[in-house]
C-alpha positions in Angstrom: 117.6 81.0 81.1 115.2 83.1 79.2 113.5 84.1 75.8 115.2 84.8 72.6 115.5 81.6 70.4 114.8 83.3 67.2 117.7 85.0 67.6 119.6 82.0 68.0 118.7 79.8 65.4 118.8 80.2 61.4 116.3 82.1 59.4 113.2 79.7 59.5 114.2 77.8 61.5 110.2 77.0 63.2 110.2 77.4 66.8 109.8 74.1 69.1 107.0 76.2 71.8 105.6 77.8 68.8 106.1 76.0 65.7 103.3 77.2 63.7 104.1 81.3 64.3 106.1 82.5 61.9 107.5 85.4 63.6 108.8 83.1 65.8 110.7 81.1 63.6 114.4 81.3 63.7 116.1 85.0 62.1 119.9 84.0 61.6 121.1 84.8 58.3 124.3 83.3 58.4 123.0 79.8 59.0 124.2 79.1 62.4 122.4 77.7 65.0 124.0 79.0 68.3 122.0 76.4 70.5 123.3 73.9 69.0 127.0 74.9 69.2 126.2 76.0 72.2 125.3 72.3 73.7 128.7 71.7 71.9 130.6 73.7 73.9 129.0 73.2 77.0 127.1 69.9 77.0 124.1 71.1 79.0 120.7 72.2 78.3 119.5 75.3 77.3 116.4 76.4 78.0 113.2 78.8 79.2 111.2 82.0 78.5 109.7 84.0 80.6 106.4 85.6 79.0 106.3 89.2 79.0 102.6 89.5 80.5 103.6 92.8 81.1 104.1 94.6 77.8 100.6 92.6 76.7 98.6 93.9 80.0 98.3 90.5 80.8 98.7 90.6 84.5 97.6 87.4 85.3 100.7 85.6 83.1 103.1 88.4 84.2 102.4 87.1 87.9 102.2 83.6 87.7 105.9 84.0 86.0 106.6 86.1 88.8 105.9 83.5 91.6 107.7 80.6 89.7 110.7 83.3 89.9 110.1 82.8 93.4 109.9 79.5 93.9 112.8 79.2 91.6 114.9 81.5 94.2 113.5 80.2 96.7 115.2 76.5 95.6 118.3 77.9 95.0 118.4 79.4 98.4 117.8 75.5 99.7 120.9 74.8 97.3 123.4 77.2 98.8 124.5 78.3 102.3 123.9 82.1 103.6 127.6 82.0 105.1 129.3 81.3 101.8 126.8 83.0 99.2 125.7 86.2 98.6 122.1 86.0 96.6 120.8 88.9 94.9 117.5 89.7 93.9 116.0 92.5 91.5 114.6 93.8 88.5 116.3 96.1 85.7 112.6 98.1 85.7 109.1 98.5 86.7 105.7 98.4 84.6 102.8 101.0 84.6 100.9 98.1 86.8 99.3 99.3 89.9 96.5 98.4 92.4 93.8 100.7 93.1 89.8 100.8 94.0 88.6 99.8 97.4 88.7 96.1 97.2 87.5 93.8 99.9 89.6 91.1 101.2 89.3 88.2 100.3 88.5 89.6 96.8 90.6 87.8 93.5 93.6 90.5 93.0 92.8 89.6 89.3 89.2 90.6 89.6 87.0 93.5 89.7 86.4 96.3 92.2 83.1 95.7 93.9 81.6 99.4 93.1 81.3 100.4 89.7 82.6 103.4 88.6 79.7 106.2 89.7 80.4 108.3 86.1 80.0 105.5 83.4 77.8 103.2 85.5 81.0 100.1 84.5 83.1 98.4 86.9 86.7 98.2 86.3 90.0 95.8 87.7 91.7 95.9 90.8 94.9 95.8 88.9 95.1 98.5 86.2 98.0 99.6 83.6 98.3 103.2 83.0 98.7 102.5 79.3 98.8 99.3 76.9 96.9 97.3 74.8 93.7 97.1 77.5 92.2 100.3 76.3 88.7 100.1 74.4 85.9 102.3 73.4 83.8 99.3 72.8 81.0 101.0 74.4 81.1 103.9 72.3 81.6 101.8 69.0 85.0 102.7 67.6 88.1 101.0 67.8 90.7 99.9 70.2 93.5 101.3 71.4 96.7 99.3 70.7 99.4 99.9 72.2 101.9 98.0 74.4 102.9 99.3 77.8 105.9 101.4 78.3 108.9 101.0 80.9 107.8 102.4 84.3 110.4 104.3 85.9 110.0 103.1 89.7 112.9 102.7 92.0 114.0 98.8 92.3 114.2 96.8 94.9 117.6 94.6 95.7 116.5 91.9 97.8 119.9 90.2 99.2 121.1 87.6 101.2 124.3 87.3 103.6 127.0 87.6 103.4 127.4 91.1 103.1 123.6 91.6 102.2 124.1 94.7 104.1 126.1 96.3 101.2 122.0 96.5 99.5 120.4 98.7 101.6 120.0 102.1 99.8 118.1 104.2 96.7 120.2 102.7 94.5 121.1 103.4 90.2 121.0 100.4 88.0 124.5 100.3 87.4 125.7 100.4 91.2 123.8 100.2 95.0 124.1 104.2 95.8 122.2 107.0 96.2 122.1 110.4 93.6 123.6 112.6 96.6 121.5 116.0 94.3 118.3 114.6 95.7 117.1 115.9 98.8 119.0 114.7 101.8 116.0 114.4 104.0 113.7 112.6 102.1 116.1 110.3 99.7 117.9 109.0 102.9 116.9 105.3 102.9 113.8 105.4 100.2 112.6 102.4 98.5 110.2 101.8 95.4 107.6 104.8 96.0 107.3 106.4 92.8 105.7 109.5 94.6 109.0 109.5 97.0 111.0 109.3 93.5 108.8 111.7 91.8 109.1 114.2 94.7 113.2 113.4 94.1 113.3 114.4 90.6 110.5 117.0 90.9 112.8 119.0 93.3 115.7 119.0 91.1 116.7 120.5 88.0 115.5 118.5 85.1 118.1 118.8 82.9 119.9 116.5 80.4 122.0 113.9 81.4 125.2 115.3 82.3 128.5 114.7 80.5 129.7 112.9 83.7 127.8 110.5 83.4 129.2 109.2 80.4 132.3 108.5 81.9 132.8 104.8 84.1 135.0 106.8 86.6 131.3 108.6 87.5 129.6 105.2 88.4 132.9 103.8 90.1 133.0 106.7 92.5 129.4 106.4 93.3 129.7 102.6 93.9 132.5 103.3 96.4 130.2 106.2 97.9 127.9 103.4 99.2 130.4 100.7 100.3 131.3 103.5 102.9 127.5 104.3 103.8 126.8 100.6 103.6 125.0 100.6 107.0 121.9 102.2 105.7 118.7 100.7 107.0 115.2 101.2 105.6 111.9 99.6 106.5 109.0 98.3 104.1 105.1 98.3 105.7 102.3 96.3 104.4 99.3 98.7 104.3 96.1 96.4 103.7 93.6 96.6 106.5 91.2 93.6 108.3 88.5 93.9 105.9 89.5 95.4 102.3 92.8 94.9 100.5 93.6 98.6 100.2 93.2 100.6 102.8 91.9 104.3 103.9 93.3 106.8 105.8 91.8 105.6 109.0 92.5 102.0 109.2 96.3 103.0 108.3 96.8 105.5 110.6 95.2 103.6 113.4 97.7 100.7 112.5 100.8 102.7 112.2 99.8 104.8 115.1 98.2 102.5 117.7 99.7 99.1 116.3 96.6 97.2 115.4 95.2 96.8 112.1 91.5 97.9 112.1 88.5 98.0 109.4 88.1 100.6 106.5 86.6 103.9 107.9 87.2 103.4 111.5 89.3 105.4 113.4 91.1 104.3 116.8 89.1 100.8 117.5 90.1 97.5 116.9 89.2 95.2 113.8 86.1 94.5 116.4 85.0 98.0 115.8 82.3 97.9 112.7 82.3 101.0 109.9 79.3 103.5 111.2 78.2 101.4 114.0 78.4 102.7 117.2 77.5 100.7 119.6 81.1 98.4 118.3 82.8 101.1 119.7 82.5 100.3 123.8 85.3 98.2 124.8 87.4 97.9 121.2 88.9 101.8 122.2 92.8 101.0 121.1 94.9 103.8 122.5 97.8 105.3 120.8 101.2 106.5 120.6 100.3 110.1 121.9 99.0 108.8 124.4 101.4 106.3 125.6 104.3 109.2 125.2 102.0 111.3 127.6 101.3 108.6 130.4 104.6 108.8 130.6 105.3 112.4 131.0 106.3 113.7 127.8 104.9 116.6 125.7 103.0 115.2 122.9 101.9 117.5 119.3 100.0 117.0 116.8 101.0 119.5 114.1 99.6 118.2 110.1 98.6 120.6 107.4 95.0 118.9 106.6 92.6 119.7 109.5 93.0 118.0 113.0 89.8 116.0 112.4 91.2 114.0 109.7 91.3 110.4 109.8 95.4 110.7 110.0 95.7 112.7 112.7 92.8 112.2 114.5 93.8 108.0 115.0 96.3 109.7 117.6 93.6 110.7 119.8 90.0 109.9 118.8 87.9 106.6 118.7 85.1 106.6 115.7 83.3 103.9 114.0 82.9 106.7 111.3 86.1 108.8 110.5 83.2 111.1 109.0 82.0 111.9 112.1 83.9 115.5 112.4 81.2 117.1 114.4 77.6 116.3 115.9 76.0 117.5 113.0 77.6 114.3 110.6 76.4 111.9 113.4 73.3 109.4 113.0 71.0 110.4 115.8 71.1 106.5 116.7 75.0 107.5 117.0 74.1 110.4 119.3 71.6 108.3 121.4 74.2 105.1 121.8 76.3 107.4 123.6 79.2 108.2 120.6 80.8 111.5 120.4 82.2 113.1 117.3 85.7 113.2 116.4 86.6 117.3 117.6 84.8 117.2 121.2 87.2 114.1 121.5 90.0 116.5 120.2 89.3 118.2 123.9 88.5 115.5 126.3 90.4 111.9 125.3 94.5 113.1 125.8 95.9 116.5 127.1 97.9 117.4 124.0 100.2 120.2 124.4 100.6 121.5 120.8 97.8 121.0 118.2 98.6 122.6 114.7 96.2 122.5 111.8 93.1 123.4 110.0 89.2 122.7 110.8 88.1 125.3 112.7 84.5 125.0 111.8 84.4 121.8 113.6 84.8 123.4 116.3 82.5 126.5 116.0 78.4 126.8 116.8 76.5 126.5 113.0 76.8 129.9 111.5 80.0 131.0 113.1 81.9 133.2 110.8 85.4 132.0 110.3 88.1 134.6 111.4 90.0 134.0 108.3 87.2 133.7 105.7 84.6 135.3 107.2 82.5 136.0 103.8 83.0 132.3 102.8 79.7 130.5 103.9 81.5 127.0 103.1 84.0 128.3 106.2 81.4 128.7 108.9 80.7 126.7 112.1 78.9 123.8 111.5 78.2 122.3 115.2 74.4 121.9 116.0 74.9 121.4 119.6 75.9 125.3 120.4 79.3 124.5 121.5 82.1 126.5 120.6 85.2 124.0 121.8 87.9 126.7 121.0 86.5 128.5 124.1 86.0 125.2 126.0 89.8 124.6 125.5 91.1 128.3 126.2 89.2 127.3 129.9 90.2 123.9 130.3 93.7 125.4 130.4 92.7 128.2 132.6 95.9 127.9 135.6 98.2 127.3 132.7 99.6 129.9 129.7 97.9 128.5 126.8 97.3 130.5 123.6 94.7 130.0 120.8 96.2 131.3 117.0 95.3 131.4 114.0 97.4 133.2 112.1 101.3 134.1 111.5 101.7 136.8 113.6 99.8 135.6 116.7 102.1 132.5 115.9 105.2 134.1 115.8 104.8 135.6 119.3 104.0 132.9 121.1 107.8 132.1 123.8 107.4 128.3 123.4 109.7 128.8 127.0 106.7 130.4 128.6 104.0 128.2 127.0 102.4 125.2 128.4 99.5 124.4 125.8 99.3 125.4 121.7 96.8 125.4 119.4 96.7 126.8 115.7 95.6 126.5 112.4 96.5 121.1 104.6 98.1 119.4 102.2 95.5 119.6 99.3 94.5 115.7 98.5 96.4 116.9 94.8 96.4 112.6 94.5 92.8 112.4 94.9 91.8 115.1 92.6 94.4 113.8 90.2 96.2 116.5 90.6 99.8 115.1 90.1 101.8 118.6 90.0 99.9 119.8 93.4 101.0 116.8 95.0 104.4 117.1 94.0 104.7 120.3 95.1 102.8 119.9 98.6 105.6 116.5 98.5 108.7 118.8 98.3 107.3 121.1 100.8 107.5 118.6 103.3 110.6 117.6 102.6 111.7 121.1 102.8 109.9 120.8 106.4 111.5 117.5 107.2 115.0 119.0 106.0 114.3 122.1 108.7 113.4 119.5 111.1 116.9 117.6 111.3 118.6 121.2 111.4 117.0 121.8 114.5 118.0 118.3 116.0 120.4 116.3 116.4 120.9 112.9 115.0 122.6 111.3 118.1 119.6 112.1 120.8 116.6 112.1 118.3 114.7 109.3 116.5 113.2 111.1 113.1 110.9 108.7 110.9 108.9 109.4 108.4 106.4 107.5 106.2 103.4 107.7 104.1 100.3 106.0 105.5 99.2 104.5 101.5 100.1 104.6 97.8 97.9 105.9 95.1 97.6 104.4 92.1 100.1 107.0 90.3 102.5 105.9 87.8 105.4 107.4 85.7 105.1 105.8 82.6 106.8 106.2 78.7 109.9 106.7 77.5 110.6 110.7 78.3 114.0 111.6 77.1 116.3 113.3 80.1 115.2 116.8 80.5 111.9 116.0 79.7 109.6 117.5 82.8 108.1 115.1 84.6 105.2 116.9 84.0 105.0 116.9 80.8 104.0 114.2 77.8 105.7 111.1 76.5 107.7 111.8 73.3 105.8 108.8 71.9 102.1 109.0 70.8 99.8 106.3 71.5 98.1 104.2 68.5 95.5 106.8 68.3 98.2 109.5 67.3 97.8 111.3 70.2 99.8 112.2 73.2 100.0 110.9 77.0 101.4 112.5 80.2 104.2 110.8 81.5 102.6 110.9 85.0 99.2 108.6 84.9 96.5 107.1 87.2 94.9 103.8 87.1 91.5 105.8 87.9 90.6 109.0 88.4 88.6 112.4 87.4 91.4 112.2 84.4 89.4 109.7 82.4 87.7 111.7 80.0 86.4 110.7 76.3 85.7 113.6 74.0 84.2 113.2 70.2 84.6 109.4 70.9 88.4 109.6 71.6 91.2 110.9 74.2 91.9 114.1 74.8 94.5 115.9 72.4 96.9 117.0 74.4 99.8 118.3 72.2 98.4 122.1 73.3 97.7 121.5 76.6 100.2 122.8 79.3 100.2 120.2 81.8 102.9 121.0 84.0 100.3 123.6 85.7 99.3 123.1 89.2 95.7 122.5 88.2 95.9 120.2 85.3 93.7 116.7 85.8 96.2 113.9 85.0 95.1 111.2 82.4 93.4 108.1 84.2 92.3 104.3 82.8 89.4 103.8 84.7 86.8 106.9 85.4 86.4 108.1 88.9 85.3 110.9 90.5 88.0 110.8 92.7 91.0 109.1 92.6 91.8 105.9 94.9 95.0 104.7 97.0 97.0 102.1 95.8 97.8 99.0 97.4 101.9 98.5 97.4 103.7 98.9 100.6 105.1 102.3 101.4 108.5 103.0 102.5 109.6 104.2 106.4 112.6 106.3 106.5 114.4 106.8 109.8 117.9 108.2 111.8 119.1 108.4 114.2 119.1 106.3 118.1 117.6 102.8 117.3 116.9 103.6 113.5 118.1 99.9 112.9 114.5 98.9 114.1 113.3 100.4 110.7 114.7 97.1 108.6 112.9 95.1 106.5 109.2 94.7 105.3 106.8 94.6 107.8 103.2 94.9 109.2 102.5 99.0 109.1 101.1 98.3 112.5 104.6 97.5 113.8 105.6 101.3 113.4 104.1 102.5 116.8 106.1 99.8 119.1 109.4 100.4 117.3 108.8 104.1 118.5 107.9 103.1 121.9 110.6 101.2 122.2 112.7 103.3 121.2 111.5 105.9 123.3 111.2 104.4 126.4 107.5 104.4 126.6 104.4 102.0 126.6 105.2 98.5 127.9 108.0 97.2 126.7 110.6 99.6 128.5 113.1 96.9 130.4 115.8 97.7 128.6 115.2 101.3 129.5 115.1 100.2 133.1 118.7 98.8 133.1 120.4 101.5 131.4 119.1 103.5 134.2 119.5 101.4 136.8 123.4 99.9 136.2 124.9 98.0 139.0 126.5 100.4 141.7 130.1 99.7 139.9 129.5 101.2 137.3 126.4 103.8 137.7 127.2 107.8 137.3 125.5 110.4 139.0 122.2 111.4 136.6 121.1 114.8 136.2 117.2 114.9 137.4 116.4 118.6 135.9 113.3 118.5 134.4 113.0 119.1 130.5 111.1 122.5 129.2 107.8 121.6 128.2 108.5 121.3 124.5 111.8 120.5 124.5 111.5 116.6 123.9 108.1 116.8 121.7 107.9 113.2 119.9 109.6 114.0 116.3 109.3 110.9 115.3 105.3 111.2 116.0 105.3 114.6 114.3 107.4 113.3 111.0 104.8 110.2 111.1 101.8 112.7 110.8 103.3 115.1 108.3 104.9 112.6 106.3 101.1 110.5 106.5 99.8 113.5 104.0 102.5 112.3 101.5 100.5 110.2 99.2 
C-alpha cells in the first residue's frame, strides 16, 4: 500500500487518480504493466497513496494522512491478538515541522497564533516548516521562494505491541533498535525524539565522516545484539501543554512536573484556578510541591539551577505567584501589594526551609542601589528591592543556632565541609534557544550532561533514583541534507531556490528572520558555528518561542520502571514521591518496613548527615528543566 504507479505502468500510461497530469502518467519503457501482472500473480487488489503533505508544506494533508495511519493501525490491532503478534510502529524520518507561538487552547493547530509578530506587524501559523515551498516576500513585492522541505533528522519513535514490545525501548538507528554507545552515557540512556537531546548527542562528539565500519553488516549485527541484551530499557514521554494555551511556559510546566497539577500560562505554584497577574486567585489554589513534600518528611531538600533562583523553573518548587514576573516588590502591581501577595524571593525565605540553594539573582534580594559583589560597576547588577530589605542578611539570621554559610564565589564555595554544614546558599544557563542562539544552547546542553555524567559517579545506581527531563521544546529543527562530517553548525550543502545558503539548524520563529535588499541573508561567508551567531528563523520574533511536542524523561536506577510510556508531565512529581517514600501514597513503604515478625531484620536507626540523601532526582529535574 502506497504511491508509485507511474513507475509501474508503461510510458503513458494516464493515471486513474490523476488522469489529466501528465507527469503522472505511467514511465515504463519496456511496456509492462507490473500491476497488472501483479493481480496475476496474486489475484488481489493493489492499491493507495499516501500524499506527501510534507515535502509541499501542506500540513493539513500530511496530518489528516497521518490520522487515517492511525485508524488504519488501530483496525489492524482489533484484527490480531497482543499474545500472538508483535505490531510495530514508526517512521524512516522526520520533517522540518514544528509547533511554536503561544497558542491558546482551544485554538485550530492549523491556525494562527493569536499575537502577531511585534517586528513586521503580521501574524504567522502555529505549525511552521523551517524550510519549503511556504516562503514569500509578497509583502516586499518580489518573488517566492520555492523550494520543497528537506529530511529532518529527528530521532524516531518505535511504537510496539507485545509480545516482546519490550525489545523497542531505546535511542535506536534505522537499521536496528540500539543505541550509538560514543554518545554521552548520561544523557543518551533512554532518549526519545528531542532533536535538542540528539543535537546535544552529536554536538558532543566528533563530527567526522562516516566510519569505514559502518559499511560492513557485521557493524549493525553487533549493535542489534547490543540491545537484545539491554532490552529492559525504559523511558517515559510527557505531554507539556498547560490549562489554558497549547504550548506552555516555564511556569505552568514546572508547576506540573513539580507539584503534579497542570496550571495556567505565567503562574507559578497555583492551581488551573489561579488567574495570570491576579492576585487575589491566589488564596486557597496554593499547590505545594515536591520540595516540600521530601522535607515534611525529614529529608534535606536543594535547589541548585544555573539561571537565577527566582525563575519560573525553580521557583514552582517553593513559591506561589499569579505572576512568574513577580521577582521582587518592585515588579508587583500595588493592587498586588495591597491584596496581600508577596513577590517570588521573600517567598524564597519564608514558604519551605531549603537546605542548599545554588544560583544566580542576587539583586532580588538586595535594597535598590546595592552594588553587586561580583559586578559592582554594572548598574544592570544592582539591588532592585523598593522595600529596604536585604533577604541575604534576613536568611544568614533566620539560621542563626545553625552553621549556615552565604557564597558567592569559588573559593568561599570550595571551603564550605558539607559534614559541618546545616544550610547553603550560593550563586545560568543562557536562554541560547530564545535568543536563537543554537551553538550557546548546545554548548550550555553538553555542560549539563557533563554535570549529570559527574552526578551518577558520585552515586550509586542501586540506592538512587536519577531523572532528568526538559520542562518544553522549542521550535528548533535540524533540517537539509548535510553530508557526515558536516558540523552541525554549519549550512546545508544544498542552496535554496534563491541560490543562497541555509543553516542546517533552524527555528520556526525567531530574532533569525531577517530580510536584507529584499532577500535572505547570504550566508556562504558567514561563520556560523560561533557561539553568538543568530540562527535562521520562518516567522520574525523578537524572541524565540517553545515548541509544543512532548519532551523526553530519562531515569535509573530504584523504581526507574515508573518512567514508561507517554504521559501527563504533571505525573513526574508522584512517580518521585513514590518512589521516595514521601507525600501520600507511601503504603508500600510502610510494609517493607514493617514485615511480619518472621521475617523482619534488625534496622539500623542512625540518622543520615544532613546532605547525604539530597533529592537527585529533584536536582536532575531542575538542571535538566534549563535544557531546552
Amino acid at each position: 500500500m502506497g504511491g508509485g504507479r507511474q513507475f509501474m505502468t508503461p510510458a503513458g500510461t494516464p493515471d486513474p487518480v490523476y488522469p489529466n497530469e501528465t507527469r503522472a502518467h505511467g514511465l515504463r519503457l519496456d511496456g509492462v504493466n507490473l500491476i497488472d501482472k501483479w493481480k496475476q500473480l496474486k489475484g488481489d487488489k493493489a492499491t493507495g497513496k499516501i500524499d506527501h503533505g510534507h515535502h509541499m508544506s501542506q500540513a493539513k494533508l500530511a496530518l489528516y494522512d497521518t490520522i487515517l495511519l492511525d485508524k488504519a493501525v488501530e483496525r489492524a490491532a482489533k484484527l490480531t491478538n497482543e499474545s500472538e503478534t508483535l505490531t510495530v510502529l514508526t517512521a524512516d524520518h522526520s520533517h522540518t515541522l514544528n509547533m511554536g507561538g503561544e497558542t491558546d487552547r482551544g485554538n485550530p493547530i492549523l491556525g494562527l497564533v493569536p499575537v502577531p509578530s511585534p517586528i513586521d506587524g503580521m501574524p504567522y501559523t502555529t505549525l511552521l516548516y523551517g524550510n519549503g515551498p511556504g516562503f514569500r516576500l509578497v509583502r516586499l513585492g518580489t518573488g517566492s521562494r520555492q523550494q520543497f522541505p528537506s529530511l529532518k533528522r529527528r530521532t524516531q519513535v518505535m511504537k510496539c505491541s507485545n509480545p516482546k514490545g519490550g525489545l523497542y525501548s531505546t535511542v535506536t538507528r534505522p537499521s536496528v533498535p540500539v543505541r550509538d554507545q560514543s554518545y554521552p552515557q548520561s544523557i543518551a540512556m533512554e532518549t526519545r525524539h528531542l532533536s535538542a537531546v540528539l543535537l546535544c548527542l552529536l554536538f558532543s562528539v566528533c563530527m567526522a565522516a562516516a566510519p569505514a565500519e559502518e559499511e560492513n553488516p557485521e557493524f549493525w549485527r553487533k549493535q542489534a545484539q547490543q540491545v537484545l541484551r539491554s532490552a529492559l530499557s525504559r523511558k517515559l514521554n510527557t505531554n507539556v501543554y498547560c490549562v489554558d494555551f497549547q504550548i506552555p511556559d516555564s511556569a505552568a510546566t514546572a508547576t506540573a512536573y513539580l507539584c503534579g497539577v497542570k496550571s495556567n500560562l505565567n503562574t507559578v505554584g497555583l492551581s488551573a484556578a489561579g488567574r495570570n497577574g491576579v492576585c487575589k486567585t491566589q488564596k486557597g489554589n496554593e499547590v505545594t510541591s515536591i520540595l516540600k513534600w521530601a522535607k515534611d518528611a525529614g529529608k534535606s531538600v536543594g535547589i541548585v539551577t544555573t539561571t537565577r533562583v527566582q525563575h519560573a523553573t525553580p521557583a514552582a518548587s517553593y513559591a506561589h505567584s499569579a505572576s512568574r514576573t513577580w521577582y521582587t516588590d518592585a515588579d508587583m502591581p500595588n493592587i498586588a501589594k495591597k491584596e496581600g501577595c508577596t513577590d517570588i524571593a521573600s517567598q524564597l525565605l519564608n514558604n519551605t526551609d531549603i537546605d542548599v540553594i545554588i544560583g544566580g539573582g542576587r539583586k532580588y534580594m538586595t535594597p535598590k542601589g546595592t552594588r553587586d559583589p561580583e559586578y559592582p560597576s554594572d548598574p544592570a547588577a544592582n539591588g532592585q528591592r523598593t522595600d529596604g530589605r536585604n533577604l541575604i542578611l534576613e536568611w544568614l539570621k533566620m539560621k542563626e543556632g545553625k552553621v549556615a554559610h552565604y557564597v558567592w564565589n569559588r573559593t568561599d564555595f570550595d571551603a564550605v565541609d558539607p559534614a559541618t554544614t546545616d544550610y547553603l546558599m550560593g550563586g545560568r544557563i543562557d536562554q541560547g534557544h530564545h535568543a536563537s542562539r543554537a551553538s550557546m544552547a548546545l554548548h550550555e546542553t553538553v555542560a549539563l550532561d557533563n554535570a549529570v555524567a559527574r552526578a551518577l559517579e558520585l552515586t550509586s545506581e542501586d540506592d538512587t533514583l536519577t531523572m532528568v527531563t526538559a520542562d518544553h521544546s522549542h521550535s528548533l529543527s535540524f533540517n537539509g541534507y548535510p553530508f557526515r562530517g558536516n558540523s552541525i553548525l554549519g549550512k546545508s550543502p544544498l542552496f535554496g531556490t534563491d541560490m543562497l545558503p541555509y543553516t542546517t539548524l533552524m527555528y520556526g520563529n525567531g530574532p533569525g528572520h531577517k530580510i536584507i535588499d529584499n532577500k535572505r541573508p547570504d550566508i556562504r561567508r558567514v561563520n556560523t558555528g560561533t557561539k553568538d551567531y543568530v540562527q535562521q528563523a520562518a516567522a520574525p520574533l523578537k524572541s524565540e518561542t517553545h515548541g509544543g511536542e512532548d519532551v523526553a524523561v530519562m531515569a535509573r536506577g530504584p523504581m526507574s520502571h515508573l518512567f514508561h510510556g507517554i504521559q501527563e508531565q504533571s505525573y513526574i512529581p508522584y512517580a518521585l514521591a513514590y518512589a521516595a517514600c514521601i507525600g501520600q501514597d507511601r503504603s508500600h513503604c510502610l510494609a517493607h518496613l514493617n514485615p511480619s515478625p518472621s521475617t523482619s531484620t534488625p534496622r539500623s536507626t542512625a540518622p543520615a548527615p544532613p546532605f547525604a540523601h539530597l533529592a537527585s532526582a529533584l536536582l536532575a529535574a531542575l538542571l535538566a528543566a534549563m535544557l531546552h
